[in-house]
C-alpha positions in Angstrom: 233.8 224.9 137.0 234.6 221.3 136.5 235.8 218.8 134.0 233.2 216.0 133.9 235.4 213.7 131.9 237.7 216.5 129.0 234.9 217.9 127.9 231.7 218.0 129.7 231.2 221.1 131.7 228.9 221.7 135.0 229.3 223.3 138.3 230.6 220.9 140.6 230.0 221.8 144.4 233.5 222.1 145.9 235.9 221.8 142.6 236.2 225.6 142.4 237.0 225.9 146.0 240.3 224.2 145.5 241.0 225.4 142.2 240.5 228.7 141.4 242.8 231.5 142.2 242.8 232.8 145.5 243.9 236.4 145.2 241.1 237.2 147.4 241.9 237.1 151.7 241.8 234.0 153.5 238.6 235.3 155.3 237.1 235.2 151.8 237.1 231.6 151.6 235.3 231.0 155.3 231.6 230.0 155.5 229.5 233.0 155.8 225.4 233.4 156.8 223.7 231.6 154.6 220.8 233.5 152.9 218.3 230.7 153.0 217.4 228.5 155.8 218.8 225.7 157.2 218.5 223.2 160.0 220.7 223.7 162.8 222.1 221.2 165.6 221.1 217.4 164.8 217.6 216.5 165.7 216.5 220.4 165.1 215.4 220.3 161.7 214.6 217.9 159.0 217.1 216.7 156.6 215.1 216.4 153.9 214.6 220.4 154.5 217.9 220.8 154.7 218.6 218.9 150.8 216.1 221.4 149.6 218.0 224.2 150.8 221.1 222.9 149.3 219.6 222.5 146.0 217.4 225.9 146.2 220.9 227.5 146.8 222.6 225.8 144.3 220.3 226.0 142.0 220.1 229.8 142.7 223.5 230.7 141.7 224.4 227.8 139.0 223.5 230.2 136.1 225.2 233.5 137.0 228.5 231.1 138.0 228.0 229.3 134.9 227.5 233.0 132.5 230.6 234.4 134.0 232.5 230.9 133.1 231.1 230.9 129.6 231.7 234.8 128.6 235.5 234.6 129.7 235.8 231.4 127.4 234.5 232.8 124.5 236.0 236.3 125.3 239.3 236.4 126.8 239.7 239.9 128.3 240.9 240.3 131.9 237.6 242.2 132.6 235.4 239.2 132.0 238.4 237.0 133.8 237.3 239.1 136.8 234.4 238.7 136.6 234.8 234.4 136.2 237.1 234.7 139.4 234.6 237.1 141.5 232.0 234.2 140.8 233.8 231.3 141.6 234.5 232.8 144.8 230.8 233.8 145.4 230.2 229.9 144.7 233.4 229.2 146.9 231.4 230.9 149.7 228.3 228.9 149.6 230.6 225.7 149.2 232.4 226.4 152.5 228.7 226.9 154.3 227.1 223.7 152.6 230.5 221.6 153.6 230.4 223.1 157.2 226.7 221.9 157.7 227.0 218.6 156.6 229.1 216.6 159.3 225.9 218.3 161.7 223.4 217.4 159.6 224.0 214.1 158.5 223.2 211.8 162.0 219.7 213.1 161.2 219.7 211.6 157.8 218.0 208.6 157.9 216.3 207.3 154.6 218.6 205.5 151.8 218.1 209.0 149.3 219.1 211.1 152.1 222.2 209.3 153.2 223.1 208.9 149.6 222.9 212.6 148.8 224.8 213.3 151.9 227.5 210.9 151.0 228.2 212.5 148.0 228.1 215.6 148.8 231.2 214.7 151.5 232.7 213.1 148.3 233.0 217.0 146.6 235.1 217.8 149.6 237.9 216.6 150.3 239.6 220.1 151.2 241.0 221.2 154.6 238.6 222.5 157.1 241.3 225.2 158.4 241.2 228.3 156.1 244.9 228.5 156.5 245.2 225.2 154.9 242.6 226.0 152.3 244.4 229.1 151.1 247.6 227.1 151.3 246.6 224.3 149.3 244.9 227.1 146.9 248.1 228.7 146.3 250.1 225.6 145.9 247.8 224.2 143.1 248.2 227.6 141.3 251.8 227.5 141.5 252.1 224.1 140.2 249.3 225.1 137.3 251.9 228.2 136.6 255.1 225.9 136.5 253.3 223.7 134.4 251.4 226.3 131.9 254.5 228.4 131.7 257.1 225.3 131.1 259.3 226.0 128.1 261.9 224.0 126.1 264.6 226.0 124.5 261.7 228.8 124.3 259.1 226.4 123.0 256.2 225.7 125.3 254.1 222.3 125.6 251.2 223.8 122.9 251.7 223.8 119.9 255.5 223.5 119.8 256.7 220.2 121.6 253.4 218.5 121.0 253.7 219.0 117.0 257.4 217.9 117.7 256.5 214.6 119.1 253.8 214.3 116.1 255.9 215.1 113.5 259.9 214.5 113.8 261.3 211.7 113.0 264.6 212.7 114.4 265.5 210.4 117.4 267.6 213.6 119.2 264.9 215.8 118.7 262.4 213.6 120.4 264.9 213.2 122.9 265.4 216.3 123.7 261.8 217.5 123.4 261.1 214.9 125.5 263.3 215.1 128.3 263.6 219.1 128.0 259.9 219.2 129.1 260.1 217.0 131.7 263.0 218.9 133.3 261.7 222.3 133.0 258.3 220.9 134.8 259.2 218.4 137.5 261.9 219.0 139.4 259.9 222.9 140.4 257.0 221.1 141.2 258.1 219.0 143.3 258.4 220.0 146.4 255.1 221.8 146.4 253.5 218.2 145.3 255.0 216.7 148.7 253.2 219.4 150.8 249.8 219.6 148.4 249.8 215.8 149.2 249.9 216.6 153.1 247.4 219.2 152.6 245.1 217.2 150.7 245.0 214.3 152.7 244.4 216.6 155.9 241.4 217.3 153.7 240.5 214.5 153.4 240.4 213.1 156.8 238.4 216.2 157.9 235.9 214.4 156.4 236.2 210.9 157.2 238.7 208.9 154.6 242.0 207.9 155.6 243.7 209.6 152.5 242.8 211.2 149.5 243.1 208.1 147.7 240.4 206.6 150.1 238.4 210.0 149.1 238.2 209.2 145.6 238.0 205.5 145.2 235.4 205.7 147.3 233.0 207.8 144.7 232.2 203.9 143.3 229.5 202.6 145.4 231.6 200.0 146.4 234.5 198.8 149.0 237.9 200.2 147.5 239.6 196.5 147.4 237.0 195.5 144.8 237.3 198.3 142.7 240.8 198.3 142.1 240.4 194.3 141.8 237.9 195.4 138.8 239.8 197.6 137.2 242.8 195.7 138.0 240.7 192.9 136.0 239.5 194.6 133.1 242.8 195.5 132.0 244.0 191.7 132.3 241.5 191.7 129.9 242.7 193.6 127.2 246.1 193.7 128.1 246.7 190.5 124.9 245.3 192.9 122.6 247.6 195.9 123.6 250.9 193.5 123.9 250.3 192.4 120.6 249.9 195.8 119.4 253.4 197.1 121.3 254.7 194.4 119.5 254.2 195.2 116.4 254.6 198.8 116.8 258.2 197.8 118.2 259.3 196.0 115.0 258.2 198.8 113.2 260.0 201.3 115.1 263.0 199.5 114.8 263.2 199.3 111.0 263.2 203.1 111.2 265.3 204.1 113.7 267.1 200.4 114.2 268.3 198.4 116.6 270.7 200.1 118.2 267.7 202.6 119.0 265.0 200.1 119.7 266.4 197.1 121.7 264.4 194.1 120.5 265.7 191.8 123.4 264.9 193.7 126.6 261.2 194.5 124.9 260.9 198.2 126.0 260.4 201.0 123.8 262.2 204.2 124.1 259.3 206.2 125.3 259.8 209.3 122.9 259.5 207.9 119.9 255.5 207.1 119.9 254.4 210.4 118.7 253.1 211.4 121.9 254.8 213.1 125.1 253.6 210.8 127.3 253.2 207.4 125.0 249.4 207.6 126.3 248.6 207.7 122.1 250.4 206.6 119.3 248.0 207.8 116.3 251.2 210.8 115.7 253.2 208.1 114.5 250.2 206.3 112.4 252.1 206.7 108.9 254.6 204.2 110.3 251.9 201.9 112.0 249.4 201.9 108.7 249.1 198.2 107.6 247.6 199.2 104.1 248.6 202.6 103.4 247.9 202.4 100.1 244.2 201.6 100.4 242.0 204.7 100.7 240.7 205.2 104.5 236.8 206.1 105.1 237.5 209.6 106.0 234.3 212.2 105.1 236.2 215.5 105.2 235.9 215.7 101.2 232.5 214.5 101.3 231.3 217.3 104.0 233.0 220.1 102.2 231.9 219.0 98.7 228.3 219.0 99.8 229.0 222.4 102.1 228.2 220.9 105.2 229.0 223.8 107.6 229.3 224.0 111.6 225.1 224.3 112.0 224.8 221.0 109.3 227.4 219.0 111.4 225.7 219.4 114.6 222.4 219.1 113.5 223.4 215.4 111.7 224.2 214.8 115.1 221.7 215.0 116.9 219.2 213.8 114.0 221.3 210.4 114.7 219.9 210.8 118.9 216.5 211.9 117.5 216.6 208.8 115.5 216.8 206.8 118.9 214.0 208.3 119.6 215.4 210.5 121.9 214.7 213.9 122.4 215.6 217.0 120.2 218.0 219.4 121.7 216.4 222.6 123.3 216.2 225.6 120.8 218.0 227.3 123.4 221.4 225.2 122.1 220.9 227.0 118.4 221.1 230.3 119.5 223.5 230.2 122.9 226.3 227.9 121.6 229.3 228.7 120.1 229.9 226.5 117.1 232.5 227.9 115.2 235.6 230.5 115.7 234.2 234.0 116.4 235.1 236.4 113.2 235.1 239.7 115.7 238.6 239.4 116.6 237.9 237.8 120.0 240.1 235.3 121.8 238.1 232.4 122.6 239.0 228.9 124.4 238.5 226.5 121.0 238.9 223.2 123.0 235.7 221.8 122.5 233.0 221.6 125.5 229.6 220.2 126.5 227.9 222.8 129.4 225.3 222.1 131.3 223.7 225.6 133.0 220.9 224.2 134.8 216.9 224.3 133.4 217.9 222.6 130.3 220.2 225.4 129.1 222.8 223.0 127.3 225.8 224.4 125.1 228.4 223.8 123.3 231.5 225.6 123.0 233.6 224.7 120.1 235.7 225.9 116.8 233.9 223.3 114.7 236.4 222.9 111.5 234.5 221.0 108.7 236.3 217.7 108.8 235.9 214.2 109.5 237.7 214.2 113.2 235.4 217.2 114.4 232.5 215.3 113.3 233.5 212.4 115.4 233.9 214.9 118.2 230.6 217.0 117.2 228.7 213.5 117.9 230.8 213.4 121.1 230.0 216.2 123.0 226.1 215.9 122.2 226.6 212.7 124.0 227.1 214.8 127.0 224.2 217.1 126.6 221.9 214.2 125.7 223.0 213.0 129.7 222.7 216.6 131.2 219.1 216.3 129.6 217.5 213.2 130.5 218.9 213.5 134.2 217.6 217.1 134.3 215.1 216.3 136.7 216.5 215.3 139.7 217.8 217.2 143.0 221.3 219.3 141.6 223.8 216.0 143.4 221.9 213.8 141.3 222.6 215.5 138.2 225.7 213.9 137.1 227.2 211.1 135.7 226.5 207.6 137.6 230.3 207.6 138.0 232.5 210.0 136.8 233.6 207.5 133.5 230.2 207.4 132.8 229.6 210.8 131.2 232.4 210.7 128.4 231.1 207.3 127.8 228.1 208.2 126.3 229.2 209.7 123.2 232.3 207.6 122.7 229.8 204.9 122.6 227.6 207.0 119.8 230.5 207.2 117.7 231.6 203.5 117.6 228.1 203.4 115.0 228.7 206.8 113.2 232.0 205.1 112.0 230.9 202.5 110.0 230.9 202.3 106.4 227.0 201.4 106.6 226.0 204.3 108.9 228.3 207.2 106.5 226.5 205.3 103.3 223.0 206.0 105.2 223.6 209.6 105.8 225.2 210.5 102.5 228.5 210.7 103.5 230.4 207.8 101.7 229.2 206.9 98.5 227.1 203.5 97.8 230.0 201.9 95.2 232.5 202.5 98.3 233.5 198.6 98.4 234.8 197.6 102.1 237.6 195.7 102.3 239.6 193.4 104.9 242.4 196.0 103.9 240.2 199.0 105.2 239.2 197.4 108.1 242.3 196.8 109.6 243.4 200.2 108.8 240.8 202.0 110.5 240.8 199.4 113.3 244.7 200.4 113.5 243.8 204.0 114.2 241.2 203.4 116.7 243.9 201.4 119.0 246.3 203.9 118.5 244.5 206.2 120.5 241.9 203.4 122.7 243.9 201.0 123.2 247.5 202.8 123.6 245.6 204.9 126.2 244.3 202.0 128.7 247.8 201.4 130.3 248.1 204.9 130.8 245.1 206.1 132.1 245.3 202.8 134.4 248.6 203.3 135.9 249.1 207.2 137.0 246.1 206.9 139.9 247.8 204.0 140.5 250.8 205.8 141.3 248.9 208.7 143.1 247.2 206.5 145.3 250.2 204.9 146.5 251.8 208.6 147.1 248.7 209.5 149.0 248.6 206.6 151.0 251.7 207.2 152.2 253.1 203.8 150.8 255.6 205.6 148.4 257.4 208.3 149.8 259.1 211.5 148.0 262.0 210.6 147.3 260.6 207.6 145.7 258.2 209.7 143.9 260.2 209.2 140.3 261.5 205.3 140.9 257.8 204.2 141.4 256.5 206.5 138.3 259.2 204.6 136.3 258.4 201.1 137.4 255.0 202.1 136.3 255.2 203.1 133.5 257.7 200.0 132.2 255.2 197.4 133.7 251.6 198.4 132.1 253.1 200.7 129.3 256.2 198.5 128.0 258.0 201.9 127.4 261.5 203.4 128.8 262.3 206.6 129.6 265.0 207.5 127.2 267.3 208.7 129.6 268.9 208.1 133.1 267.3 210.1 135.7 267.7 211.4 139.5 265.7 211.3 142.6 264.7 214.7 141.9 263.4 214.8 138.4 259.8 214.2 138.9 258.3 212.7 135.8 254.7 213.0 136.8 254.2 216.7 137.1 254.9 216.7 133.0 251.4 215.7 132.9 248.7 218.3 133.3 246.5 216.2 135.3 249.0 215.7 138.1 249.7 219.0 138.9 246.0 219.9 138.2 244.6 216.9 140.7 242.3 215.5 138.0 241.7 212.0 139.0 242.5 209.9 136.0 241.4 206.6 136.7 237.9 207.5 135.0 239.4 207.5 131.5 240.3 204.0 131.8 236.7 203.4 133.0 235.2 205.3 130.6 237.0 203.5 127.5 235.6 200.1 128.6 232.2 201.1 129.1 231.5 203.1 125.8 232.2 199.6 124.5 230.3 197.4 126.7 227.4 200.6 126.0 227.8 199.5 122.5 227.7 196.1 122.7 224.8 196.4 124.7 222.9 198.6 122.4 223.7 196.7 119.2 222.1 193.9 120.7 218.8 195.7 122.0 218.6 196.5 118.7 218.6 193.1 117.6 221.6 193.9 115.2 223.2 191.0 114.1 227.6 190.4 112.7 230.5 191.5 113.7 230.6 194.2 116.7 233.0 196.5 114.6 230.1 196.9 111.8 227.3 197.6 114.0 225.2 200.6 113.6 222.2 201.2 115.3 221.1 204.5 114.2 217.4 204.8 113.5 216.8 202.0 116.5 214.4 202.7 118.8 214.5 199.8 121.0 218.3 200.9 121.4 217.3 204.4 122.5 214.6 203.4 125.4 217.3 201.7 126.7 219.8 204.1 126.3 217.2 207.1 127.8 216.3 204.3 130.6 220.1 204.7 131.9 220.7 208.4 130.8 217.5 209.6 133.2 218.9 208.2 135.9 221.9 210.6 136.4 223.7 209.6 139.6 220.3 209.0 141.8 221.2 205.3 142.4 224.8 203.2 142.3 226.6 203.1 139.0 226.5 199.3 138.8 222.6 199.6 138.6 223.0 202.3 135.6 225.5 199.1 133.9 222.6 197.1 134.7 220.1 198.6 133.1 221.9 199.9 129.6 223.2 196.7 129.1 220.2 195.0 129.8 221.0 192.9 133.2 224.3 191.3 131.0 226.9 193.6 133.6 226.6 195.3 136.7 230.8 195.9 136.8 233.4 197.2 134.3 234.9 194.7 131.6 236.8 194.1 128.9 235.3 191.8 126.6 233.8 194.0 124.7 236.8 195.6 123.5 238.5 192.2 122.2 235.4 191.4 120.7 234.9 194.5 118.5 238.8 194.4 117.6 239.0 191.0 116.7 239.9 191.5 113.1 242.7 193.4 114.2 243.9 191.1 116.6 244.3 188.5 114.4 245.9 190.7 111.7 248.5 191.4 115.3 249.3 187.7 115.3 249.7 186.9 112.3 252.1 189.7 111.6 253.9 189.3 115.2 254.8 185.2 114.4 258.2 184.2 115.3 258.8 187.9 117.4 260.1 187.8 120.5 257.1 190.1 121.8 256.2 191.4 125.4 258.7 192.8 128.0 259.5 191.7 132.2 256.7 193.3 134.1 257.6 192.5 137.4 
């Protein structure tokens, strides 16, 4: 199964050949007869025939993978983990076949559809063709996912021990600690087995074409690699004012509790532990020493949900009344009666982390403890973002039927939510009552804790691929591995690791992704364009103000547009997908959008940051 962003789920063609355990032999994993016809040797069948027969077999096995997915999330027991493992391997098998037909079927592809289909279906590989190599690679990524899952700090794991340390404490040794225990009972283990993955994966890669496996993924954008890293490259420029100014302040702040001697004001850095976060990629943990106003009340629902006994059922279905009220469709009835909304009471052990799945044939679920709050109604509105894309896209060949690039799909909902924040949207559905006054006060505050986590995260989720792709490349070599990763993380984040360090510690396998070869890059990308979604939106509903107040629930000029991109799915470049939503105003990512909707707090930045000494030597 696959990630498609954190949260929405679908079967990805060759995701589970790489990631899921391989107990089973090597001969497992090698293509096998296929049980429906396919062209053989170039010029001997149609390749059009041959794309049927890759989404006939697809399509043919989606749900049964997708069942044995679901019931071992929402029932751990080592008999349904079998049975998940069993069917990732059966789709493992009919990956290998599809991936070993392609490089002979595609110099009969001719058309623009069919060379596009092809294309991306070499893009979902990636893996070595040699089974050795496979199982190899298999085994290494397993053994890096144990190392990390497994890491402990004086007996305390990552979840929920060392995070709720980095939330809570206040003590700078126990951050420190926390902070630098995890990274040395993760990184220096993993290692070595990251410098051989990375020779693995790049000999996967150029079985299929791309120099490296940087190459592999950058070029998933629909355009030449130089340009995309230029745009993303430019985007943050963008915002990077906005997040200075916000470091800035944040410094000051930090020094007044844990002084000077602890935060050094004149080299501009901030000891990396102390922002509430293990990885300073968020800094809403530390919010209660951030607040600007912390005396003004914040425009939080939780007591207005529980006093009118909203429950799990009445939280989603206020979702998707706000996408009904686009015009859009409702969801299937299927959704009512196959998700799981809330915590079973049976006594099973479930996966809680919330997730959007798409089965195929409009069979869209959610999986999710929904807690009757404010946050998981923010994140109920979220997910349905997801399934509203899986919906509209339905309809195209199974390669089709995904995000236009992979920040797309989480930008959907993040762009829904930017309206169900507003005072005027929670006074329309009940939620916040109509002598609720808004104030400058409150607007900064819930602007504050909006950067905390947007904001904060755009350096981060900006710089690790940035580091990965110079490791891949070859550019940075291992024992440079944790130099680089520090230069990184000084230049875009402004942080310090709190501690002196050695050519063996290796900082980036303390973060899941790294270890787990998530490409990261699409967080970034998917932050900017939930804005520029709603900035488009607001204006195709001819909403008029400020960007922050904009709501355009109800809008049904805002919804064709919306559908207009969402039915597209991945059937044509991404930068025709930003054309369209936005109306012809962007065909690339930027950041304008961003400064625009945080302008209040901006200025509220500047004004407190006069006379500071802010920013930090990036070069």
């Amino acid at each position: 199964m696959r990630l498609i962003g954190s949260s929405g789920v679908k079967l990805a063609l060759f995701s589970t050949l790489v990631s899921s355990v391989l107990a089973a032999p090597v001969d497992k994993c090698e293509p096998t007869k296929p049980s429906y016809p396919v062209p053989g040797p170039p010029g001997s069948g149609s390749c059009a025939d041959w794309l049927k027969s890759v989404d006939q077999r697809i399509r043919a096995i989606e749900h049964e993978i997708g069942e044995a997915s679901w019931a071992y999330e929402t029932n751990i027991t080592d008999y349904n983990e079998a049975r998940a493992t069993e069917a990732d391997m059966k789709f493992n098998t009919l990956a290998t076949t599809i991936l070993a037909e392609v490089l002979a079927v595609e110099p009969s592809c001719q058309t623009a559809d069919e060379k596009r289909q092809v294309n991306l279906l070499k893009l979902d590989g990636g893996v070595p063709k040699d089974p050795a190599a496979q199982a190899e690679l298999s085994q290494i990524l397993s053994r890096m996912n144990g190392l990390y899952s497994t890491g402990k700090v004086g007996g305390k794991p990552l979840d929920p021990d060392l995070t709720e340390v980095m939330l809570s404490s206040r003590n700078y040794d126990e951050l420190l600690n926390a902070y630098i225990g995890w990274r040395n009972a993760t990184g220096p283990a993993i290692k070595p087995l990251y410098e051989r993955f990375v020779e693995l994966s790049n000999q996967g890669a150029r079985d299929y074409g791309y120099a490296d496996t940087g190459a592999l993924w950058r070029a998933g954008y629909d355009m030449p690699a130089k340009e995309f890293t230029a745009m993303m490259e430019k985007t943050l420029d963008q915002v990077f004012p906005l997040y200075e100014q916000l470091h800035c302040y944040t410094r000051s702040k930090l020094a007044a509790v844990y002084g000077e001697d602890k935060v050094n004001l004149k080299d501009g850095f901030i000891p990396a532990h102390l922002l509430g976060n293990m990885w300073s990629q968020e800094w809403g943990g530390i919010l209660d020493l951030l607040l600007p106003y912390p005396d003004v009340p914040a425009m939080d629902t939780t007591e207005a949900l529980k006093e009118q006994n909203y429950d799990a059922v009445r939280m989603h279905k206020l979702s998707e009344e706000f996408y009904t009220s686009l015009g859009l469709d409702p969801l299937p009835e299927s959704f009512w009666t196959k998700s799981m909304l809330t915590r079973p009471d049976d006594g099973r052990e479930v996966v809680c982390h919330a997730s959007a799945w798409d089965f195929g044939d409009d069979d869209l679920r959610i999986k999710m403890c929904t807690v009757v709050n404010h946050g998981d109604l923010m994140t109920v509105h979220h997910e349905q973002g997801h399934l509203y894309y899986d919906h509209y896209y339905r309809h195209h060949p199974y390669v089709y039927r995904s995000g236009a690039a992979d920040h797309f799909h989480e930008a959907i909902g993040d762009a829904i939510q930017l309206s169900v924040v507003t005072p005027a949207h929670l006074k329309k559905v009940g939620l916040l009552g109509p002598d609720v006054k808004e104030s400058r006060e409150q607007t900064i505050n819930a602007q504050m804790s909006v950067a905390l986590d947007k904001i904060v995260s755009l350096p981060w989720t900006y710089l690790v691929d940035q580091w990965r792709w110079k490791v891949f490349s070859g550019e940075v070599k291992p024992d440079q591995y944790q130099a680089e990763w520090l230069k990184l993380i000084e230049k875009f984040q402004g942080v310090k690791r709190p501690a002196p360090s050695a050519v063996n510690d290796f900082d980036p396998g303390a973060k899941f992704h790294v270890p787990n070869n998530t490409p990261y890059i699409r967080y970034f990308g998917a932050t900017a364009a939930a804005f520029q979604f709603h900035q488009a939106l607001c204006k195709a509903a001819g909403v008029t103000g400020p960007l922050h107040e904009c709501d355009i629930y109800q809008n049904k000029a805002a919804g064709e547009q919306y559908a207009k991109m969402l039915s597209m799915g991945r059937s044509q470049p991404w930068q025709e997908a930003m054309k369209v939503v936005t109306n012809g105003q962007f065909d690339t990512l930027d950041g304008s959008a961003i400064i625009e909707y945080f302008q209040p707090l901006l200025e509220f930045l500047k004004e407190q940051n006069q006379g500071k000494q802010c920013g930090w030597k990036r070069d």
